[in-house]
Backbone as numpy.savetxt, mean C-alpha at the origin, in Angstrom:
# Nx Ny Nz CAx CAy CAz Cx Cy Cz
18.40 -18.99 2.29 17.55 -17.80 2.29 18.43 -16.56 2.29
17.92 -15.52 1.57 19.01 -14.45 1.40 18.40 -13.31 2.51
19.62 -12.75 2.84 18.96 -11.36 3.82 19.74 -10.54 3.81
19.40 -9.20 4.31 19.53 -8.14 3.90 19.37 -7.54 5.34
20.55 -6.31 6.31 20.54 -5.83 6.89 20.05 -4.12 7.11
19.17 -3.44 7.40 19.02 -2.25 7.52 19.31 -1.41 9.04
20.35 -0.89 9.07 20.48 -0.49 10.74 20.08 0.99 10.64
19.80 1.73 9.70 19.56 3.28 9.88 18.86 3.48 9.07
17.39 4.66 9.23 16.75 5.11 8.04 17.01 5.96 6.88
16.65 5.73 6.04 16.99 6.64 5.14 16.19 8.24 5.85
15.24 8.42 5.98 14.24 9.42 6.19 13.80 8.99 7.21
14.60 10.12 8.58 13.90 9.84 9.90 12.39 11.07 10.26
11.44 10.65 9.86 10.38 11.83 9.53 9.78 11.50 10.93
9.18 10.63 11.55 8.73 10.56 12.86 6.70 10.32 12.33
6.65 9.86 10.97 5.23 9.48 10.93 4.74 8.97 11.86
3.58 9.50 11.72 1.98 8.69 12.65 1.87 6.94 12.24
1.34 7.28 10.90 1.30 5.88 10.25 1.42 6.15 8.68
3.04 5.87 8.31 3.33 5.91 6.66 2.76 4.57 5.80
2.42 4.96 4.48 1.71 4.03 4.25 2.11 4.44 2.08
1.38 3.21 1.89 1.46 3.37 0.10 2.35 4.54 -0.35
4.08 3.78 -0.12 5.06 4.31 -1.51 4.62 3.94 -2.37
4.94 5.10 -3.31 4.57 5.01 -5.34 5.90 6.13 -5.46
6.47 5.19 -6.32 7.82 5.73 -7.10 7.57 5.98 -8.78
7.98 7.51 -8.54 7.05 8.13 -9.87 8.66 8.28 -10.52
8.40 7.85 -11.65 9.40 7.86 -12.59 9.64 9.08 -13.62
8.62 9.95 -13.47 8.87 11.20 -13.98 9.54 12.07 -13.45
9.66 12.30 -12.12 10.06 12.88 -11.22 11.40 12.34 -10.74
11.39 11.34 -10.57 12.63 10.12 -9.54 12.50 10.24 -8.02
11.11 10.59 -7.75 10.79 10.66 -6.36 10.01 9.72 -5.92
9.79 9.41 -4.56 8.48 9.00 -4.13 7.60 9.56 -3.20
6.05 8.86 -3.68 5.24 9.46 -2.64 4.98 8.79 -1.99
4.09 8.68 -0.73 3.50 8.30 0.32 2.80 9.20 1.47
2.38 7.85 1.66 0.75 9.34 2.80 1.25 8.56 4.54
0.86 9.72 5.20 0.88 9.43 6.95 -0.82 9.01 6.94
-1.18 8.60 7.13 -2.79 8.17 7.61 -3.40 8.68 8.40
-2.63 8.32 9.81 -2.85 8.88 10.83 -2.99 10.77 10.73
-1.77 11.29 10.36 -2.09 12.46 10.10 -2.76 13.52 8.91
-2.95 12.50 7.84 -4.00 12.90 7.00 -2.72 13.93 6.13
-1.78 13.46 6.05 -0.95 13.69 5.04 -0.49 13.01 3.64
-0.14 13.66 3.12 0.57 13.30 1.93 2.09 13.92 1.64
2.96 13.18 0.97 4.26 13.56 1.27 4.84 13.13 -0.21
5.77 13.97 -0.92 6.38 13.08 -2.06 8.18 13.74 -1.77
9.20 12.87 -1.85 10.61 13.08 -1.85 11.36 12.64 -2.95
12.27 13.48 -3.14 13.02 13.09 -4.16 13.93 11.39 -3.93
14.13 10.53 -4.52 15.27 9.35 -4.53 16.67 9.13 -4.15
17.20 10.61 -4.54 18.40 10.83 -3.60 18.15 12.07 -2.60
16.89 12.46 -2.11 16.54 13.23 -0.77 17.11 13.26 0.57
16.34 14.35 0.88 16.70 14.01 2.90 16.01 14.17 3.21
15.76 14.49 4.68 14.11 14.93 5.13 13.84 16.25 4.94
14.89 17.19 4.63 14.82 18.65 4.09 13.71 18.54 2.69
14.02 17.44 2.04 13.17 17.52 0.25 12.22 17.42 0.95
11.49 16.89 1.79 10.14 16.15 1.46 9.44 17.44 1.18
8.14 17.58 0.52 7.15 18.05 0.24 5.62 17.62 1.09
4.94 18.19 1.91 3.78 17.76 2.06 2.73 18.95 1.96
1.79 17.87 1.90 0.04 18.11 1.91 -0.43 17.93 3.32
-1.16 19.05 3.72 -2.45 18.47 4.57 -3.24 18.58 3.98
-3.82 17.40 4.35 -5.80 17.31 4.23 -6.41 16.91 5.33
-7.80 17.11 4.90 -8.73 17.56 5.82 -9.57 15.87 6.05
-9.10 14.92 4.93 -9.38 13.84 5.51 -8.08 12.48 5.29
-8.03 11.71 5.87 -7.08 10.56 5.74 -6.68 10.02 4.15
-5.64 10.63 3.30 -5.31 9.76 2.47 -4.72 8.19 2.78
-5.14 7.29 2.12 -4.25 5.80 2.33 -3.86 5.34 1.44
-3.91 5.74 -0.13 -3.17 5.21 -1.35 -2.87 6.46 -2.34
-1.80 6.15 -3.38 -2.24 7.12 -4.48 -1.99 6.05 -5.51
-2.15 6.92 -7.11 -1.74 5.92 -7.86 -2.14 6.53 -9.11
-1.04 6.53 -10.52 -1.33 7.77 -11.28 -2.41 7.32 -12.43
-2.82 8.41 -12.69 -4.34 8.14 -13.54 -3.79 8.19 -15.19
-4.39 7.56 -16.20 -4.11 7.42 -17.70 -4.33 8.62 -18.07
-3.10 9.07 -18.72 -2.80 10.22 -19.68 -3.07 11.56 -18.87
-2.39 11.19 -17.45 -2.86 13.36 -16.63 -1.06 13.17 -16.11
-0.77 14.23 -16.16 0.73 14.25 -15.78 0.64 14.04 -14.32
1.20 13.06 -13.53 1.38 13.02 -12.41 2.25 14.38 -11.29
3.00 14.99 -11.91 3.01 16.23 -11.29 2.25 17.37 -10.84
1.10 16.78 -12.11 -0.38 17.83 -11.75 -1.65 16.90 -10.95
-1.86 16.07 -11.30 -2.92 15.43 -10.40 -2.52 13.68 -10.21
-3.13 13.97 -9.42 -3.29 11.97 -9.30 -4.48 11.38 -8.73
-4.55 10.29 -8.61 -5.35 9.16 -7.54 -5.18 9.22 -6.43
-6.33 8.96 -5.29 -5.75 9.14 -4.00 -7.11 8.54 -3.16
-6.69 7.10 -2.44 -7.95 6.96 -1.75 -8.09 7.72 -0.77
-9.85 7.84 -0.58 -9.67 9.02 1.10 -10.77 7.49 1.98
-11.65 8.77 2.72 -12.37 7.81 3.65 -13.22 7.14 3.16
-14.09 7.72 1.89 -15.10 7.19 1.19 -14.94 7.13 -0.23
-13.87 6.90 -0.35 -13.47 5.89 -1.66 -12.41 6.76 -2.72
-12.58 7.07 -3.52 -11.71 7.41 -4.59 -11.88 8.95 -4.94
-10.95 9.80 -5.19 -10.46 10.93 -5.21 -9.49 11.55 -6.28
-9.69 12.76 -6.74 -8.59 13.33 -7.83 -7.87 14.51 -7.01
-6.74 14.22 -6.80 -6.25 15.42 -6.14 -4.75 16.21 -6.81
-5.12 17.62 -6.47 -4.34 18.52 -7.39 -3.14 19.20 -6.50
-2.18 18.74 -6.77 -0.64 19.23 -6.30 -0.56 20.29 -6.60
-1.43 21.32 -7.47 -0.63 22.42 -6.76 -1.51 22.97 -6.37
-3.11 23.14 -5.67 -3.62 23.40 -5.06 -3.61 23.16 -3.90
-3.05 21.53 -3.77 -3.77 20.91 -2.21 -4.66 20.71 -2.54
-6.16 20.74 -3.37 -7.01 20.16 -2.77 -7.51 19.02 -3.69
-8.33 18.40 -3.19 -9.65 17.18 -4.15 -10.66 17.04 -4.47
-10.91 16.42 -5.42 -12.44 15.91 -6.04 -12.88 14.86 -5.58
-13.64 14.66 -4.85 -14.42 13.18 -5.05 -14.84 12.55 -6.43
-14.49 11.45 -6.60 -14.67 11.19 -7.71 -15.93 9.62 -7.52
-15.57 8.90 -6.71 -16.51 8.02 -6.59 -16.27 7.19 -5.27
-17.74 7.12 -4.73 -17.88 6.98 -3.13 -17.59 5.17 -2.95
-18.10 4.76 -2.32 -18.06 3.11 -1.43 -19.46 3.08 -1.95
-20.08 1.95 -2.06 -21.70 1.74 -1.70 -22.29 2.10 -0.90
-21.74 1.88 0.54 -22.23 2.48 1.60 -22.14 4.24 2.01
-21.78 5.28 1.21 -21.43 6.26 1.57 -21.83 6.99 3.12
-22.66 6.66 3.75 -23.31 6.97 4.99 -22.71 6.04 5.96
-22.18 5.00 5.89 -21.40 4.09 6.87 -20.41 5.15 7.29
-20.63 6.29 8.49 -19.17 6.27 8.89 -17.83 5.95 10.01
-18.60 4.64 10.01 -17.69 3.36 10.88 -16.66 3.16 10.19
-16.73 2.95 8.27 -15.82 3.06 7.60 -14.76 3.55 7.37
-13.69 3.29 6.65 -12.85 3.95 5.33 -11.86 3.60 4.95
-11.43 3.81 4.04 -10.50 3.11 2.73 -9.11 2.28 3.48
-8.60 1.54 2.83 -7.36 1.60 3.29 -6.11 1.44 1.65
-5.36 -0.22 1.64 -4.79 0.04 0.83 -5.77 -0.23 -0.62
-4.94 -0.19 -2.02 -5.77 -0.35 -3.09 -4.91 -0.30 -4.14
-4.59 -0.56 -5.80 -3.77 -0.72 -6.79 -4.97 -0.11 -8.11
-4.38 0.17 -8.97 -5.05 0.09 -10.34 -4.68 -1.28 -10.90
-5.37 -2.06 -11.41 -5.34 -3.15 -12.18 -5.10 -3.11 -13.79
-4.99 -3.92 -14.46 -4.52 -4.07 -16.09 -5.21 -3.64 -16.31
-6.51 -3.68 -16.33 -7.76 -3.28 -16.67 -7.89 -1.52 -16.60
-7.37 -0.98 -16.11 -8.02 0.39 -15.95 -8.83 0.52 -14.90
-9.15 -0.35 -13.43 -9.92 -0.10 -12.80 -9.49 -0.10 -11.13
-9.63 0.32 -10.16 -9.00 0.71 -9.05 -9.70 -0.48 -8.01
-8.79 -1.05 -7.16 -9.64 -1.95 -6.26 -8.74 -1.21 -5.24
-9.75 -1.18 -4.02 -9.79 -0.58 -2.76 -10.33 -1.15 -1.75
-10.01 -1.62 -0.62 -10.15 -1.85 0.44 -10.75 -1.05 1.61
-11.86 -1.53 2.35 -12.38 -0.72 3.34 -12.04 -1.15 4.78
-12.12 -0.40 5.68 -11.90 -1.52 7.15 -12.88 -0.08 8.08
-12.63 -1.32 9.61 -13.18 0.10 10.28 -12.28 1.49 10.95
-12.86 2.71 10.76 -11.58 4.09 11.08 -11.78 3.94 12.59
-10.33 5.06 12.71 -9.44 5.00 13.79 -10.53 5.20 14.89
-10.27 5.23 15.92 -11.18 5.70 17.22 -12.45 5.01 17.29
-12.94 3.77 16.80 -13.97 3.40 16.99 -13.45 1.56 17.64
-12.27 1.45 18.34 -12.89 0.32 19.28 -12.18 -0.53 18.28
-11.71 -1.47 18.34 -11.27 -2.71 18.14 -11.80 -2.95 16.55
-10.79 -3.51 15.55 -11.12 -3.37 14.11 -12.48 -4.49 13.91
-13.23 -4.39 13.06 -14.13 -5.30 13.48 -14.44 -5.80 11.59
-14.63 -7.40 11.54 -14.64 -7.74 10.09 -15.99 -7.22 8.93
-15.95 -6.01 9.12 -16.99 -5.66 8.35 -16.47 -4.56 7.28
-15.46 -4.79 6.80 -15.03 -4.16 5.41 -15.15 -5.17 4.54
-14.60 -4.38 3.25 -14.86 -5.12 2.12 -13.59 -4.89 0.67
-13.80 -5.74 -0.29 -12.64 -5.25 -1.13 -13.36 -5.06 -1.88
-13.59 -3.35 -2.38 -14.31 -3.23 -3.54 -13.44 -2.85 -5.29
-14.15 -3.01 -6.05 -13.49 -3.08 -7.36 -14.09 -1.88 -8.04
-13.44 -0.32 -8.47 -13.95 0.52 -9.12 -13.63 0.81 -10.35
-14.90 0.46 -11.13 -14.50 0.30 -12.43 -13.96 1.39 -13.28
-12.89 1.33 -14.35 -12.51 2.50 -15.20 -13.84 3.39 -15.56
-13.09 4.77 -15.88 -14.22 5.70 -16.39 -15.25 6.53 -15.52
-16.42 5.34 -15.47 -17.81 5.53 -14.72 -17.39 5.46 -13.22
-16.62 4.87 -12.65 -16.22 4.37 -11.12 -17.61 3.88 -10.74
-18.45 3.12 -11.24 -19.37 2.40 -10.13 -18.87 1.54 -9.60
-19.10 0.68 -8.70 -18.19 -0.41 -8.13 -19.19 -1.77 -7.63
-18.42 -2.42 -7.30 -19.20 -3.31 -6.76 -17.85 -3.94 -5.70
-18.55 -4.36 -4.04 -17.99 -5.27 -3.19 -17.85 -6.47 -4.32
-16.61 -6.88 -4.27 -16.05 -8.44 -5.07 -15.77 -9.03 -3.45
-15.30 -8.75 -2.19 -15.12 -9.88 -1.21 -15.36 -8.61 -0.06
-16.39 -9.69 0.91 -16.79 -8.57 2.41 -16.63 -9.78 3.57
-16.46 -9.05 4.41 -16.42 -9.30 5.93 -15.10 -9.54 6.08
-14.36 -8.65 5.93 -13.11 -8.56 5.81 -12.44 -7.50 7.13
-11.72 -7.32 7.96 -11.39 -6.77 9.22 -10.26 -5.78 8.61
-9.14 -6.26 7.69 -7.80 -5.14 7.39 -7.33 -5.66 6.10
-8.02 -5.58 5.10 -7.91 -5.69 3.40 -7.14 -4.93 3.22
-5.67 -5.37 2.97 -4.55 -4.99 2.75 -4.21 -4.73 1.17
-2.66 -4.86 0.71 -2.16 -4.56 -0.64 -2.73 -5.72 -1.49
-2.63 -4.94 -2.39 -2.99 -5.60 -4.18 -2.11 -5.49 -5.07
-2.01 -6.94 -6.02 -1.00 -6.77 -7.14 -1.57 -7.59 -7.70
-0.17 -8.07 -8.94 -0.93 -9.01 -9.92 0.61 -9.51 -10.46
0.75 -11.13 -10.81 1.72 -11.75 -11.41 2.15 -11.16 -12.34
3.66 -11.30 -12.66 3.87 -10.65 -13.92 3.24 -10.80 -15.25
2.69 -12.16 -15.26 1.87 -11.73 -16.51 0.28 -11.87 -16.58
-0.14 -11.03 -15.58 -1.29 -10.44 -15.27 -2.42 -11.82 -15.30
-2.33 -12.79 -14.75 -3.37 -13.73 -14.85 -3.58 -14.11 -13.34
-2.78 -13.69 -12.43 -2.95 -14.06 -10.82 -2.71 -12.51 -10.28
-4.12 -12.40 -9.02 -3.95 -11.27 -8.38 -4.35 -11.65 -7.01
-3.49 -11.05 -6.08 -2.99 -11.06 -4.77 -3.57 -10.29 -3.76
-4.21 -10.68 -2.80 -4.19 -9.44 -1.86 -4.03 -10.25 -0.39
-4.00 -8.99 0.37 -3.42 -9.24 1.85 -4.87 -9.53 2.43
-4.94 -10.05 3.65 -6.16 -9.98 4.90 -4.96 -10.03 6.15
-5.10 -8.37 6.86 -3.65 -8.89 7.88 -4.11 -9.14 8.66
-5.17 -8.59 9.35 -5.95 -9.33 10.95 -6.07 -10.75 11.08
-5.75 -11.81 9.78 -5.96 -13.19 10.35 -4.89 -13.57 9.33
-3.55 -12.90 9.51 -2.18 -13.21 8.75 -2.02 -14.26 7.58
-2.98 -13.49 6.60 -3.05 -14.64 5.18 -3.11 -13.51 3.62
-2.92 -14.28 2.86 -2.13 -13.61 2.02 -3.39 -14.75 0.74
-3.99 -14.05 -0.34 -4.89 -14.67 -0.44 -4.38 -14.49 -2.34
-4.76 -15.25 -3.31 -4.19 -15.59 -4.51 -5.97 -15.46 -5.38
-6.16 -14.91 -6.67 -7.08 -15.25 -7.09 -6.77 -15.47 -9.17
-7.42 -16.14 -9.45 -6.99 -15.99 -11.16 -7.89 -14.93 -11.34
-7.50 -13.89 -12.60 -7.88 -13.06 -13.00 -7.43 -12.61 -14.60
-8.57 -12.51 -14.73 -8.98 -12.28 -16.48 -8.70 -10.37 -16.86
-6.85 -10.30 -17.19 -6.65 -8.78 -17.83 -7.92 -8.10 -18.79
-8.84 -9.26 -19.47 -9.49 -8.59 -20.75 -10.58 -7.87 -20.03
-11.19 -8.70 -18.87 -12.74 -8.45 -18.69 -12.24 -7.44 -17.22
-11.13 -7.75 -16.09 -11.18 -7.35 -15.04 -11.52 -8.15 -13.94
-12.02 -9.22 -14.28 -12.73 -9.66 -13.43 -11.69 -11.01 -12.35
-11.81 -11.23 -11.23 -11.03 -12.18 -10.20 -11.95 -12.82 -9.31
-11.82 -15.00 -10.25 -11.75 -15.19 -9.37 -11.16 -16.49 -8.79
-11.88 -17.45 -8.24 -11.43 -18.70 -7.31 -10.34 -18.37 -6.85
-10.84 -17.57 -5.66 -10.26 -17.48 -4.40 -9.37 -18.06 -3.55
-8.02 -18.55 -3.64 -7.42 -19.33 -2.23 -6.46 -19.09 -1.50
-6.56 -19.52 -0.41 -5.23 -19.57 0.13 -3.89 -19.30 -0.49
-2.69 -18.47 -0.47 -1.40 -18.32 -0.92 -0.76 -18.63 0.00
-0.30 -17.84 1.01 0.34 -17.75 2.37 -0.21 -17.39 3.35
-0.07 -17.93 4.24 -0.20 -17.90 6.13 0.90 -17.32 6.69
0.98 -16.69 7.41 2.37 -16.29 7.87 2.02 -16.92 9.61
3.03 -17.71 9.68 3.28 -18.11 11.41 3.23 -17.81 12.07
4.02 -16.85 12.40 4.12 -16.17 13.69 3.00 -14.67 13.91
3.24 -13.68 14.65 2.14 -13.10 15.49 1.98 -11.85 14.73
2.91 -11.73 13.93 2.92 -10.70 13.11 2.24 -10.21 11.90
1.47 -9.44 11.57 1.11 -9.21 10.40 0.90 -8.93 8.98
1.23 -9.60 7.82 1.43 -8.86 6.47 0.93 -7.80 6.51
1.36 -6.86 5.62 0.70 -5.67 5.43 0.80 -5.17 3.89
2.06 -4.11 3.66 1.22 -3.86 1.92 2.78 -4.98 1.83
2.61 -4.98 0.26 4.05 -5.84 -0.20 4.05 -4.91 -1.83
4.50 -5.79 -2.62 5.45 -5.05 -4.06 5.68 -6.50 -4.79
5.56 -6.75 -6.00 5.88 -7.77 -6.32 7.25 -7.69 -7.68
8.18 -8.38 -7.40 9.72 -8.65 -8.43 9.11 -8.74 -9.84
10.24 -8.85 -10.74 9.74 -9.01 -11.84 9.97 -10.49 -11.89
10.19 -11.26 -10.99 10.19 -12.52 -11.17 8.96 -13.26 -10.16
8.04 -12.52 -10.00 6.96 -12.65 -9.54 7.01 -13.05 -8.09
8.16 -12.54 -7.05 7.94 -12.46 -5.69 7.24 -12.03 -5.13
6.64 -12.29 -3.94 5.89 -10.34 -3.15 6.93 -10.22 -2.10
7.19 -9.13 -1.97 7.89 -8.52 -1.02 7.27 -7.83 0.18
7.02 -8.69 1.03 5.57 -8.31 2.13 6.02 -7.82 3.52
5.78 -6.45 3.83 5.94 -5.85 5.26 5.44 -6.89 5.83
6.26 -7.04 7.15 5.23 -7.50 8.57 5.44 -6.50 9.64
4.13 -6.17 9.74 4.07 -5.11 10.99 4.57 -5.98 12.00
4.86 -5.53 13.11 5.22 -5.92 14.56 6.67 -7.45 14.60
7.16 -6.94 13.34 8.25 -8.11 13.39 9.77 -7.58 12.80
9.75 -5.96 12.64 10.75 -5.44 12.06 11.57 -6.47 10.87
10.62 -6.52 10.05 11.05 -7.13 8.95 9.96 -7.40 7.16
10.70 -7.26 6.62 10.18 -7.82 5.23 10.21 -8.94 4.76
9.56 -9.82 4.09 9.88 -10.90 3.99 9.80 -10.96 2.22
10.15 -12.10 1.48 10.20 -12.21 0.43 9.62 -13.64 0.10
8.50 -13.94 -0.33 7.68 -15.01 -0.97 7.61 -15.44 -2.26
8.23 -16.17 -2.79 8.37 -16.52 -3.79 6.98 -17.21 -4.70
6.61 -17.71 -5.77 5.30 -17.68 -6.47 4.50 -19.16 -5.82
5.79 -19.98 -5.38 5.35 -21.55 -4.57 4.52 -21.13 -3.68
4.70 -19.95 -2.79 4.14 -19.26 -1.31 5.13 -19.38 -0.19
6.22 -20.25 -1.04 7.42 -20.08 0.77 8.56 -18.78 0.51
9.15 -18.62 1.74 9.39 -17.49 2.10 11.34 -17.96 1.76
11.63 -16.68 0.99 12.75 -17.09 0.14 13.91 -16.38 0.81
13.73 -15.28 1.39 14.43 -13.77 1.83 13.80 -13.09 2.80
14.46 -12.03 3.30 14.41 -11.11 4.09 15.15 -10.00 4.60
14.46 -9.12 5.08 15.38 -7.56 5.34 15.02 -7.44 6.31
16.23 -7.30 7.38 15.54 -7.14 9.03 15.99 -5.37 9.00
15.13 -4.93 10.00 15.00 -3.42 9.87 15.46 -3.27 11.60
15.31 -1.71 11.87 15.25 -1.46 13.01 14.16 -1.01 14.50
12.75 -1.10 13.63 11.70 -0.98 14.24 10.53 -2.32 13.63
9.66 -1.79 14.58 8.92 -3.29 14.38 7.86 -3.26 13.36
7.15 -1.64 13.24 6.28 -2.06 12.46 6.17 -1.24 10.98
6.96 -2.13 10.30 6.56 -1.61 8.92 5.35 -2.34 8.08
5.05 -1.44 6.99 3.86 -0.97 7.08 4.11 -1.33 5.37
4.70 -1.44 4.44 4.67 -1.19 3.40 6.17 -0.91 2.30
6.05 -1.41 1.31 7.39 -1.41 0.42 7.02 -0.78 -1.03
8.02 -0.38 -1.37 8.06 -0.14 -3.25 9.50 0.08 -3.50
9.22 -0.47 -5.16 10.68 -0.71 -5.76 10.50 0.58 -6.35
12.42 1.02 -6.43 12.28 2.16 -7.43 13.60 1.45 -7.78
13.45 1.31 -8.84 14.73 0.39 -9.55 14.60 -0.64 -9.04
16.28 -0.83 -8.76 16.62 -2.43 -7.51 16.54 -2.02 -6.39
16.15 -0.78 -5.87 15.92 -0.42 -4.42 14.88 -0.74 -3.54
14.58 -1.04 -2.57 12.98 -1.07 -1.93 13.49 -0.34 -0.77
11.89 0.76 -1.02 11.59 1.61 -0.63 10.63 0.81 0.67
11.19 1.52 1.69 10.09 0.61 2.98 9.79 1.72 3.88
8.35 1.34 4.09 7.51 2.45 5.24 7.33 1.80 6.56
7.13 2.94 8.10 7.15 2.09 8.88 5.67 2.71 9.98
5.67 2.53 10.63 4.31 3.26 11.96 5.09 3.38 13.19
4.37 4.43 13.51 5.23 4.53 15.11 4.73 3.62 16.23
5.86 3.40 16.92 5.99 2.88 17.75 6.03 2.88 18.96
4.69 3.18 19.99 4.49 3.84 21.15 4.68 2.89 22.11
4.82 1.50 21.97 4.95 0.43 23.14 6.69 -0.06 23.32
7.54 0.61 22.78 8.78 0.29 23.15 9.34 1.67 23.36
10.79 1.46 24.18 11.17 2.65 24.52 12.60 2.65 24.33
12.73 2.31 23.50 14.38 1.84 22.65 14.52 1.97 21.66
14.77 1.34 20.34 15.36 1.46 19.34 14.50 1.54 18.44
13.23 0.27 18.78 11.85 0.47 17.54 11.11 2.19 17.75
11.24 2.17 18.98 10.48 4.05 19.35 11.14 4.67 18.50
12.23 4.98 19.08 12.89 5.92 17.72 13.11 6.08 16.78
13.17 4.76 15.74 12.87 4.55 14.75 11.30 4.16 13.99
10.37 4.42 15.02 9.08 4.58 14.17 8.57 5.31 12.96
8.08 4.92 12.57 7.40 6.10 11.27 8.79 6.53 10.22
9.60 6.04 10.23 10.78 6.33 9.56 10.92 5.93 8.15
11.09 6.17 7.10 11.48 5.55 5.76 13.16 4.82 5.60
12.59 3.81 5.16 14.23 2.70 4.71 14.16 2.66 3.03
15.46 2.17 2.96 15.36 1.90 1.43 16.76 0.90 1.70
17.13 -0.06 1.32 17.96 -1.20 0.59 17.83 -1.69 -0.62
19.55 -1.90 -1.45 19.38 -2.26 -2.79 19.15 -4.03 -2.55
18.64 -4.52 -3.25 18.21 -6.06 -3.00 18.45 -6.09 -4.86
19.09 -5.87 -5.26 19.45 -6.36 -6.71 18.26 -6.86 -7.67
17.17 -6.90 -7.15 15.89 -7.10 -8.16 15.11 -5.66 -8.28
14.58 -5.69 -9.53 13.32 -4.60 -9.80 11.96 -5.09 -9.40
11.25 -4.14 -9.59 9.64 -4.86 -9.17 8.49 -4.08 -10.75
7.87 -4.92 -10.58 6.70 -4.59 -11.66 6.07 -3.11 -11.02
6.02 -2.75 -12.29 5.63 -1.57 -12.91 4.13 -1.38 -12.24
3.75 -0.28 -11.91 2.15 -0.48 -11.30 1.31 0.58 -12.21
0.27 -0.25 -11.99 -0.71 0.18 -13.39 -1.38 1.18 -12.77
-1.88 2.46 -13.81 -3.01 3.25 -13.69 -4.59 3.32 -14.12
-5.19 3.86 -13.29 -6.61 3.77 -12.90 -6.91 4.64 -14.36
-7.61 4.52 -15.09 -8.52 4.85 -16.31 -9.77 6.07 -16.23
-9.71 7.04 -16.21 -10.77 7.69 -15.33 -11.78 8.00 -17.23
């Protein structure tokens, strides 16, 4: 098994809860959102914490992801609490663009989500912060290109995590981290559509998957919160690699090149090394690239 040491962050920012890197290739930066603080943040690739750039908003971003044919310097994708959003960099602000089914649920809201081959955005719901213990009543919904109507494709779901798809777009992936499984479905690039559902990976121990990134040799590269580490899953489902970090809970990865880019959450129950390194950004070269991530079709 190969591994990979990280003893210092690249970007000691002190996030709430960092979440969905996207490494924009126009730029050579990346973005990512705090959750917790209802930020958005994009840095340059060879940055410090001097580059970063942020946004406040007025509600929780948890993904972005760039839309077909709009320059990503001027707008992008961006889930909020009630579903999908166009938001403009140099205003700061957003459009709603298309809600959840439930728009009046506000026990709800978004979490992670991908654009698919298809042109269409799948997004994840769970329950928001301050309401008590996460409870399995989210859902993974699928918003279609264009029109964005959607439809729930899988519910009763507690923390519907990251989404991807094999390199050659016929298997798509997503997380469930509250009951540490990692779930595989076939999926049809022409129509959009995913399904027979199964099992991929379980993860053992107490820790949770969270978002991952997949190689061009069809790995996922999967955060585990509360285990200061990444792991690397190969297409069988066993675990090939790893990058041990210096805090416990990361939260999320992206490739920019052969680099992975890793996000983390703070860390209020230790008072040592994971504390101080909470909410921090890593990056290590691991000598592989990762697939290219698709945009949402508006």
């Amino acid at each position: 098994m190969q591994h990979w040491l990280v003893e210092k962050p690249w970007l000691d920012l002190g996030c709430g809860l960092a979440e969905g890197p996207f490494f924009e290739k126009e730029t050579e930066s990346v973005r990512f959102v705090d959750i917790e603080r209802k930020r958005l943040h994009s840095v340059p690739l060879n940055g410090t914490e001097l580059s970063v750039q942020t946004w406040q908003l007025d509600v929780c971003p948890t993904v972005t992801a760039d839309i077909e044919g709009v320059d990503p310097r001027e707008r992008i994708l961006i889930g909020i609490k009630y579903g999908l959003a166009e938001f403009d960099r140099n205003t700061g602000s957003y459009k709603i663009l298309a809600r959840f089914s439930d728009p009046d649920n506000e026990r709800l809201r978004s979490n992670d989500g991908a654009a698919d081959p298809h042109g269409n955005f799948w997004l994840g719901s769970m329950t928001d912060f301050g309401l008590g213990e996460f409870q399995p009543e989210g859902s993974l919904y699928r918003f279609h290109k264009q029109d964005g109507s959607n439809q729930q494709v899988v519910q009763g779901l507690t923390i519907p995590n990251s989404i991807g798809w094999s390199p050659d777009n016929t298997l798509m992936y997503y997380t469930h981290s509250k009951v540490r499984e990692i779930y595989v479905l076939d999926y049809d690039p022409s129509t959009g559509d995913a399904t027979n559902q199964r099992l991929f990976y379980r993860h053992p121990t107490s820790g949770e998957p969270d978002g991952f990134r997949i190689d061009v040799d069809g790995n996922l590269w999967t955060a585990i919160y509360g285990e200061s580490r990444v792991i690397r899953i190969n297409p069988a489902g066993h675990v090939t690699g790893q990058v041990s970090l210096p805090t416990r809970n990361i939260t999320c990865v992206q490739f920019a090149g052969t680099e992975l880019v890793i996000t983390s959450a703070a860390d209020e129950d230790d008072e040592g090394q994971s504390k101080r390194y909470g909410g921090s950004f890593f990056k290590v070269n691991v000598g592989k690239g990762g697939l290219e991530l698709f945009k949402y079709k508006m």
